[in-house]
N, C-alpha and C positions, 0 to 999 in steps of 0.2 A: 198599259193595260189597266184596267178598268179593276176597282176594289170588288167585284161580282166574280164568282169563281166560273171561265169557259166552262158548257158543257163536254165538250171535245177534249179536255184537259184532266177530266176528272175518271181516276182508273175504277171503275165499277168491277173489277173482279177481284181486288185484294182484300175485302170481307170476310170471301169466300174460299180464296186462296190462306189465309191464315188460319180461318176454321179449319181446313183441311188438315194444316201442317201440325195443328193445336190438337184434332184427333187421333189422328198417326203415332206423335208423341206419346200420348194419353196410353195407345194401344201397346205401346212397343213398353213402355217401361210397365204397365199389367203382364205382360209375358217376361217381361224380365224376374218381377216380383212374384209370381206364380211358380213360375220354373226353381229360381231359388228356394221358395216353400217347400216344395217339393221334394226337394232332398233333405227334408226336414221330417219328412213323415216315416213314422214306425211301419216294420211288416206286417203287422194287424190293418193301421190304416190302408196298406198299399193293397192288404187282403180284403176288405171291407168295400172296395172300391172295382176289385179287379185289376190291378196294377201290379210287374213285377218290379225286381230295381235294374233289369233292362232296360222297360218300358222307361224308366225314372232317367236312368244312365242317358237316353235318346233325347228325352224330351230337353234335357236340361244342360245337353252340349251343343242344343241348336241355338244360334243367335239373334238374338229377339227382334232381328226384323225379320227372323221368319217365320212363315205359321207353321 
């Protein structure tokens, strides 16, 4: 084989495939870190928001690959 790289040889969607996996990540540990936060806010903030500590209770026993 020839020092020139095939075209045929060369995977053109693992750019895109890594973006992907790089965003997903990104997303899932914001939900992780958010959700956590959350059970850090006082009943004023939860009042100030519209939030009860049900609301809080839900949000923050869901597992952060879900929305």
């Amino acid at each position: 084989m020839s020092s020139l790289t095939h075209n045929s040889m060369t995977n053109h969607h693992a750019p895109g495939l890594i973006q992907q996996i790089g965003e997903t990540l990104h997303v899932w540990h914001e939900r992780y870190r958010t959700r956590r936060e959350l059970t850090n806010w006082t009943a004023r903030d939860l009042h100030d928001v519209g939030l009860s500590w049900t609301d809080i209770a839900y949000e923050a026993d869901k597992p952060f690959w879900r929305a």
